[in-house]
N, C-alpha and C positions, 0 to 999 in steps of 0.2 A: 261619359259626356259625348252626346252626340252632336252633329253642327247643326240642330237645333237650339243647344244652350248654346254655342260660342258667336260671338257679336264677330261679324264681319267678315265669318267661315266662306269661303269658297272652293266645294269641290271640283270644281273644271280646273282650278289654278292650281290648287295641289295636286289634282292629280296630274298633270304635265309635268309641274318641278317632279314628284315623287317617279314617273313614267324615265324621266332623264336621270334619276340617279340608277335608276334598277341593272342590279347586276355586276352593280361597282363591289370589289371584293374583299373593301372595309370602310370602317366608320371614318376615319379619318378623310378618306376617297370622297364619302358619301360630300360629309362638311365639306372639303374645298369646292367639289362644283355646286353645289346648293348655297354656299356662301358666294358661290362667282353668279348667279340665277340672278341674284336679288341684286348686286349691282346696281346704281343710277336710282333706286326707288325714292321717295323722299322722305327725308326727315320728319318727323312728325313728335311734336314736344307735347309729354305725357300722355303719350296712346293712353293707356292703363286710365289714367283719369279716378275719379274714385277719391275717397276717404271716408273716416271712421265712423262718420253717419249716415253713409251711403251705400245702397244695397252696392254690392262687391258683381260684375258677371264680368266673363272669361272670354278675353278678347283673342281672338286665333286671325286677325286679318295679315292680308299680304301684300299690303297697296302702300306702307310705307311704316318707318321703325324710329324710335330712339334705340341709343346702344346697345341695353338690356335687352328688347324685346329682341331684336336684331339677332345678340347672338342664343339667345331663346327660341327663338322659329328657328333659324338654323340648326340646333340640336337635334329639336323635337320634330322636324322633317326628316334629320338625318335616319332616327332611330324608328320614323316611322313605315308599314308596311302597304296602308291601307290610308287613302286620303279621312277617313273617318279618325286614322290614330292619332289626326296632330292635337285634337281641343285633348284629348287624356296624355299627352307627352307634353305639352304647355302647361295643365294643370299639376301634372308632377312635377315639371322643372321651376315652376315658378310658385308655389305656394307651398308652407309649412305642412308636409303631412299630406298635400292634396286639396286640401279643403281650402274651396274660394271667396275666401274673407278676406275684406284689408289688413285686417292685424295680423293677418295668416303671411300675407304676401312677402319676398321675401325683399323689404326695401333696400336693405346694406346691402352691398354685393359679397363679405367675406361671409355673411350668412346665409346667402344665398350658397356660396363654396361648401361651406363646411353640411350644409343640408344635402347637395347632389351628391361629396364622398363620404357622405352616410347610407344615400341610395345606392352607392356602386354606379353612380355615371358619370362621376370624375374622378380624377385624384390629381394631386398636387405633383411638381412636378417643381422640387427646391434641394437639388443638389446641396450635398452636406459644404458648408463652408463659405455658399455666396451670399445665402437670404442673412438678412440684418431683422431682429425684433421691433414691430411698432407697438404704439401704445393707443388707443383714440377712445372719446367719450362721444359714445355715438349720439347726436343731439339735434339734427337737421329734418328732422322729419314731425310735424306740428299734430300732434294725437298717439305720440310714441314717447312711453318714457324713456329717459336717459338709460344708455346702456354702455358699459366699459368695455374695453375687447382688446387681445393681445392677437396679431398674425404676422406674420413671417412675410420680408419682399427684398427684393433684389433691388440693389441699389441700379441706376441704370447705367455706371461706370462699371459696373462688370458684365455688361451684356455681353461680349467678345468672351469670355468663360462660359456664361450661361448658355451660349447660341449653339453649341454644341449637343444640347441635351433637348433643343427645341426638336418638335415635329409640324409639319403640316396636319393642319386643322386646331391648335391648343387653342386654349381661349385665352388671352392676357389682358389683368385687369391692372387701374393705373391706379399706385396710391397714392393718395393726397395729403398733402401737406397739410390740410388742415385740423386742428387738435380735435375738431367735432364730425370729421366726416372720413372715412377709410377709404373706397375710390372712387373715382373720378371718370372715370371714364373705363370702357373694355371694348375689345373686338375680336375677331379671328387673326390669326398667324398664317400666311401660305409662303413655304422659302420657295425659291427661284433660284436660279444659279447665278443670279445679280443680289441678292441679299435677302434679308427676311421683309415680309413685305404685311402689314396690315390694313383688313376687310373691317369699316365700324362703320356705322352711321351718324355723318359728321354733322352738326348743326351747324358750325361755321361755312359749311358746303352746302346745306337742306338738300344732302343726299346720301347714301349709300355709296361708301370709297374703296378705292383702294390705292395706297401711297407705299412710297418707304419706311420703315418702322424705323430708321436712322432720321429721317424729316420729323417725323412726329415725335421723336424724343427731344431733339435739338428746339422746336417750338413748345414744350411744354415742359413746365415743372413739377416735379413730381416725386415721393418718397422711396420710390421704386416701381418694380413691375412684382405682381403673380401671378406665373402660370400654372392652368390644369388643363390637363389633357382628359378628353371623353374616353372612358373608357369602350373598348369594340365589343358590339354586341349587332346580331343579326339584325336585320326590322322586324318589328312587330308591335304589336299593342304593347303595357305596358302592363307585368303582372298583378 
C-alpha cells in the first residue's frame, strides 16, 4: 500500500514525527514520544467512516483521531521505518488478515487484541490472579451478526497490584459494562514518577489528552481494564 491508496496520507508529517523518533532504542521509546507528537490534535468522530455497502479505503491521516485510530497510528508509526510504512502497518494493525474491507475491519476492540497477538505485535499482559472472566454478546455494530466472546480484565480496584506489571507505552482498553459491547474506550499508558498517566483521544475534550489514569478511572465506569503491550521489534515494513 503506497500513500497513494491511503486517504489523507501525508509524507512531510510522517516523515518529521518518524525523523523525531529515530534512534530511539525500543518500541516502547518509540510509542511514548510519537504518542506525546500527536497531543492537542482533534477529535474526530468515525474517522474510518464506511459500512457494509461501501467501498472500504484505508485512512492513514494525522490531522486528528478517535481512540482507536489514535492508538492505531501510534503503533504503526512506532513500528515504522520509512514514511511510505505506515498505510501497510495501519492496514495490518487494523484489518482481519490485511485486507481492507469493512467486514475485515476489526470493530470490537478484544478482536482487534486477539488478531495483533496472533501477529506477534502484542500480547496480553494479565498477571495470574488479578483479571476476572467476562461474558458480552457483541451486538452494536448494524451489518454485523451477533457474536458471543469470553476475555479476561482487571477489575479496576486492583490497579495498585496491577500497576506494577505496567510499562510505558501498553495500550489499555476499558471494559464495558455493557451486555452487548466489550470496550469502551483505549489509550496509551506513560508512568511518571507522579503516577501512571493516560494518552487517548478524548471526545469529551475534542482533543488528544493526556490525564491521570486515577481521574479517568474515578470518572468512568467500567468492567475492568486490558492491557497489551507492543511487542519490540526494530522499524521497518511489515513482512
Amino acid at each position: 500500500m503506497t500513500e497513494r491508496g491511503a486517504r489523507g496520507f501525508s509524507v512531510r508529517k510522517t516523515r518529521l514525527l518518524l525523523w523525531a523518533a529515530a534512534g530511539l532504542p525500543s518500541l516502547g521509546a518509540r510509542v511514548e514520544l510519537l504518542s506525546g507528537l500527536l497531543l492537542g490534535l482533534p477529535y474526530r468522530a468515525e474517522p474510518l467512516g464506511g459500512g457494509p455497502d461501501a467501498r472500504e479505503v484505508l485512512d492513514a491521516s494525522l490531522d486528528g483521531f478517535d481512540c482507536v485510530t489514535y492508538v492505531e497510528t501510534v503503533l504503526a508509526l512506532s513500528r515504522s521505518a520509512r514514511a511510505e510504512d505506515l498505510a501497510s502497518w495501519l492496514r495490518r494493525v487494523r484489518y482481519d488478515g490485511g485486507r481492507v474491507e469493512w467486514r475485515h475491519r476489526h470493530h470490537y476492540m478484544t478482536g482487534w487484541l486477539r488478531a495483533n497477538a496472533r501477529a506477534g505485535l502484542v500480547r496480553s499482559v494479565a498477571p495470574r490472579g488479578l483479571a476476572a472472566s467476562r461474558e458480552r454478546l457483541l451486538d452494536c455494530v448494524p451489518g454485523l451478526p451477533p457474536r458471543r466472546v469470553r476475555f479476561s480484565c482487571v477489575p479496576k480496584a486492583r490497579l495498585p497490584r496491577l500497576a506494577r506489571h505496567l510499562a510505558t507505552g501498553d495500550v489499555v482498553l476499558f471494559a464495558s459494562t455493557r451486555r452487548h459491547l466489550d470496550v469502551f474506550h483505549c489509550g496509551i499508558l506513560v508512568g511518571t514518577e507522579g503516577g501512571w498517566r493516560l494518552r487517548h483521544a478524548a471526545r469529551s475534550r475534542g482533543s488528544v489528552v493526556e490525564q491521570e489514569l486515577d481521574d479517568f478511572l474515578r470518572a468512568n465506569r467500567m468492567a475492568g481494564l486490558v492491557v497489551a503491550r507492543p511487542v519490540d521489534a526494530p522499524p521497518g515494513a511489515p513482512a
